[in-house]
LUMMI-72777 format. One record per atom (N, C-alpha, C, O): x, y, z. Coordinates in steps of 0.001 Angstrom, whole numbers, plus 500000, padded with zeros to 6 digits. Example, Ala and Ser with C-alpha at 12.3 -4.5 7.8 and 13.67 -1.06 7.14 Angstrom:
2
513190494310507800 512300495500507800 513200496700507800 514236496681508465 512850497750507080 513670498940507140 512900500030507870 513409501138508039 
END
This chain:
128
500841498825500000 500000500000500000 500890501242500000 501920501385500658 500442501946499325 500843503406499126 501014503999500614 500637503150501422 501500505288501300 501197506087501957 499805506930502424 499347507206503533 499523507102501565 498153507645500989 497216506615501879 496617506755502945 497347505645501063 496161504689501289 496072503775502814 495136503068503188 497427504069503555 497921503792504654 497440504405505654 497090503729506622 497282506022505687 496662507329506263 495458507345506465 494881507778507463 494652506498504779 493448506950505273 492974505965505956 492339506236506976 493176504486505539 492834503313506713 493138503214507818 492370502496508459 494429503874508688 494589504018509899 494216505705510529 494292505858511748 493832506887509664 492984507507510573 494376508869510872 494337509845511621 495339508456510066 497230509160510462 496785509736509628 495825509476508902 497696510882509677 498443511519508417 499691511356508091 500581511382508940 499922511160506770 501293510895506100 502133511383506509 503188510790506286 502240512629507283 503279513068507890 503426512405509273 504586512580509646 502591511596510338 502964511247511255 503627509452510833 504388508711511455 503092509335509861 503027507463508978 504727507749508563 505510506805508663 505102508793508206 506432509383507711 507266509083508782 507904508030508801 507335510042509825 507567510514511059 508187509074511839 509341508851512203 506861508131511953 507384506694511970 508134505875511817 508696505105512596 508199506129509961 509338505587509466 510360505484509760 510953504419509929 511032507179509955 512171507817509874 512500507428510976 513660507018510922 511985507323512172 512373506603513876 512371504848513623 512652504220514644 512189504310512826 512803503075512712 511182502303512557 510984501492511653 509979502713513657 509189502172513636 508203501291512757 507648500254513121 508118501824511713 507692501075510290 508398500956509192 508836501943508601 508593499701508783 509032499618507073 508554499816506022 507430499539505604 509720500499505364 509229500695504221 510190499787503100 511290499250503229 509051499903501726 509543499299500304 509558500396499602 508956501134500381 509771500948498830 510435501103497622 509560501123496327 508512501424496900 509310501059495415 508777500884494245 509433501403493115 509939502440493545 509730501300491911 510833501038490907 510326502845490619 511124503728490303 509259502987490768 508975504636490780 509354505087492010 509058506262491798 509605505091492678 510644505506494192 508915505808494661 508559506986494613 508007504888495048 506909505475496080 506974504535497103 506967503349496774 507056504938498698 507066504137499407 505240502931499354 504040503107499141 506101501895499676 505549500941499606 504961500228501204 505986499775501713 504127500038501877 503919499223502967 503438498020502820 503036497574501745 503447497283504122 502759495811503480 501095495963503940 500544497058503832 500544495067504327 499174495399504488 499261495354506210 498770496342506756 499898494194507202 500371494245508143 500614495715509226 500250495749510402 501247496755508554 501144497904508527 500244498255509511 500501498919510515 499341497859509238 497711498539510036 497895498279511250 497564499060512142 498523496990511485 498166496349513301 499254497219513876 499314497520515068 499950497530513123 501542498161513657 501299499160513907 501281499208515137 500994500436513358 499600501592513755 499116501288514584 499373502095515477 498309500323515017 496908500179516224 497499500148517823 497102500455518947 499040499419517001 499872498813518759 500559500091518764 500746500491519913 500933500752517988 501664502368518489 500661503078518876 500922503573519972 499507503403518454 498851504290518806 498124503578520744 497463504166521600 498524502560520713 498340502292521801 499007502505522462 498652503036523515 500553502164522174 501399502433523535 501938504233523462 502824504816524086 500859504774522310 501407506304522841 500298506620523773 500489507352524744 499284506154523542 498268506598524949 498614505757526377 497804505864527298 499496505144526511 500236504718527650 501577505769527998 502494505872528813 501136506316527049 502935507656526883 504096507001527176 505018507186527969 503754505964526112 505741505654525639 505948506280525039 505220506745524162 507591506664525413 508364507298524222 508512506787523038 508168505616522877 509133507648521778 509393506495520713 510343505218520952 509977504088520628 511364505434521437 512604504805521747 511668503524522276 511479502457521693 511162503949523515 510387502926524263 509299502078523493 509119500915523855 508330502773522111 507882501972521626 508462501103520728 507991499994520475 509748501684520094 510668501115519511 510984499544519690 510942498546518971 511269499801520819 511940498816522005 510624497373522277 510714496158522452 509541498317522187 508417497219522253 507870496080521033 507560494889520996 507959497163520145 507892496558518514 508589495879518152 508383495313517079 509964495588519056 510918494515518619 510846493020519248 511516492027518964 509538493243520446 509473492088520511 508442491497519966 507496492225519663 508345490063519702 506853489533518900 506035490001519611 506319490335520762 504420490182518929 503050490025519672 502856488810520211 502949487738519613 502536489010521557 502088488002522699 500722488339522463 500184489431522651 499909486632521767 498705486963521234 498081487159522856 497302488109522937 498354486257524391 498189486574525223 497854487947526379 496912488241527114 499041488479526090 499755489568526431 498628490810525946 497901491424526726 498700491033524223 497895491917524504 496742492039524381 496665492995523609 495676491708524626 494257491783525093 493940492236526361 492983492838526847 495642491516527033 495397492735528815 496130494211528400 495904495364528768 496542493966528005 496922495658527674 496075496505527637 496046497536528308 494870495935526391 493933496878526015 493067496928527372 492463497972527617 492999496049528092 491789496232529098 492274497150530249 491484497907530813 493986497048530694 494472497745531542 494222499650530981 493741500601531597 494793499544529615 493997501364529168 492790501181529184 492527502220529790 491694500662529002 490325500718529170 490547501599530728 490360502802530907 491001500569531746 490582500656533635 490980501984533461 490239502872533883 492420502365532703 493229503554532961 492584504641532828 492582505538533671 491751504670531354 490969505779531100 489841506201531895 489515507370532100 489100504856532455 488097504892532984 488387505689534200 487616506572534578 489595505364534880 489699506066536442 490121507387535927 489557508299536530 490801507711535157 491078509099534719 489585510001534279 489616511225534147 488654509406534136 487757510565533724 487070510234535322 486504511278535644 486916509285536340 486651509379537500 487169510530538489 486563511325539207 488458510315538258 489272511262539015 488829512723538179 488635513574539047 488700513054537392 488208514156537170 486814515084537745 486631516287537927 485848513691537944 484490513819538007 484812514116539683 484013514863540247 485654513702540279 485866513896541703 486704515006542119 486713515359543298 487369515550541284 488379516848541257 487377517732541250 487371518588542135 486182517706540119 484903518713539797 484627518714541469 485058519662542125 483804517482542208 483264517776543280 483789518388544156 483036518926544967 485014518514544302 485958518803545404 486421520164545427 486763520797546426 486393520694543805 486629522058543595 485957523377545223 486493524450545503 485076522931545740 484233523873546592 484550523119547939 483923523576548895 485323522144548198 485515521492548842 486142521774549958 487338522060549892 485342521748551456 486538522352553197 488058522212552551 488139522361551332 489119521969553207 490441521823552463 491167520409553152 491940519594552646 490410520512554892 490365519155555143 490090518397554871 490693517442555360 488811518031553739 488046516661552872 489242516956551962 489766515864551743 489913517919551335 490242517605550047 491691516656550431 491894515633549777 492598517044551452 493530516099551994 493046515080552470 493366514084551821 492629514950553030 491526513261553587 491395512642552304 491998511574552402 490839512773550948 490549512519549538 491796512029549125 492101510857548906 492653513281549018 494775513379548360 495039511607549088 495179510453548681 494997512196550088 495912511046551124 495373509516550226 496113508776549577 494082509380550412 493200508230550212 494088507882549123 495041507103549124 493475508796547933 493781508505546228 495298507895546188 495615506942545476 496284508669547159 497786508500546961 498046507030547328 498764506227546731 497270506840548495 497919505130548982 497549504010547875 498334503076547709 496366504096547123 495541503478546252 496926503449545318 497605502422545321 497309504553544553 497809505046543407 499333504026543940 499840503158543230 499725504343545048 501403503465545379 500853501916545192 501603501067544709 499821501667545505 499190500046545578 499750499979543813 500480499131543299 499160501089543228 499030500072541747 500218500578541540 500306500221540365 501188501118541737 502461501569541287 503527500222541803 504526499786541231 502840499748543188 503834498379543402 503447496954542627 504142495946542506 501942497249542090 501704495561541275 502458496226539805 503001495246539297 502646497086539175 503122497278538007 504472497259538217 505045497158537133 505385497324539327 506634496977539444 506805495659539404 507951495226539286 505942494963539474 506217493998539758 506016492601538173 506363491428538030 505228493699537242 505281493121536194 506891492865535319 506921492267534243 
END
């Protein structure tokens, strides 16, 4: 597949599908008319970057990830762990809203709570 036709099935623009390239992340072919070429594969390779940039890996770091095979295992929890992720992130928002008018003692009583929770999941992900 063309560039073009790469962009519009994954939703990119050629300049970020580019951008990619040039950091190692996707291959490219060639064509005897010098147009880059992708394979069709391409697409899943897109779906798993655009995933691990909403986990905010770096490139390097997604780099680093793309070099190992897909664990057909592996990622289906991925996707469900950004599901939980997003989900508590628009929670924590909805609770930041309430708190906005909030004594200043509930809002530390709240901090404290959220923080011990937050080290809990900071020690099971060390531990992955």
């Amino acid at each position: 597949m063309r560039i073009g036709e790469v962009a519009k099935l994954s939703g990119l623009s050629s300049r970020t599908i580019d951008y990619y390239t040039q950091c190692g992340l996707l291959t490219v072919q060639r064509s005897s008319a010098n147009y880059r070429l992708y394979s069709e594969d391409i697409l899943q390779t897109l779906e798993r970057i655009k995933l691990l940039k909403n986990q905010r890996l770096s490139i390097s770091e997604i780099k680093q990830v793309l070099q190992v095979p897909e664990n057909k295992e592996i990622e289906p929890i991925i996707y469900e762990v950004q599901d939980e992720i997003d989900c508590l992130q628009k929670k924590l928002a909805v609770l930041e809203e309430r708190l906005k008018n909030a004594p200043q003692d509930e809002k530390k009583r709240v901090r404290s709570m959220i923080e011990q929770k937050l080290a809990d999941v900071m020690t099971l992900l060390t531990m992955l």
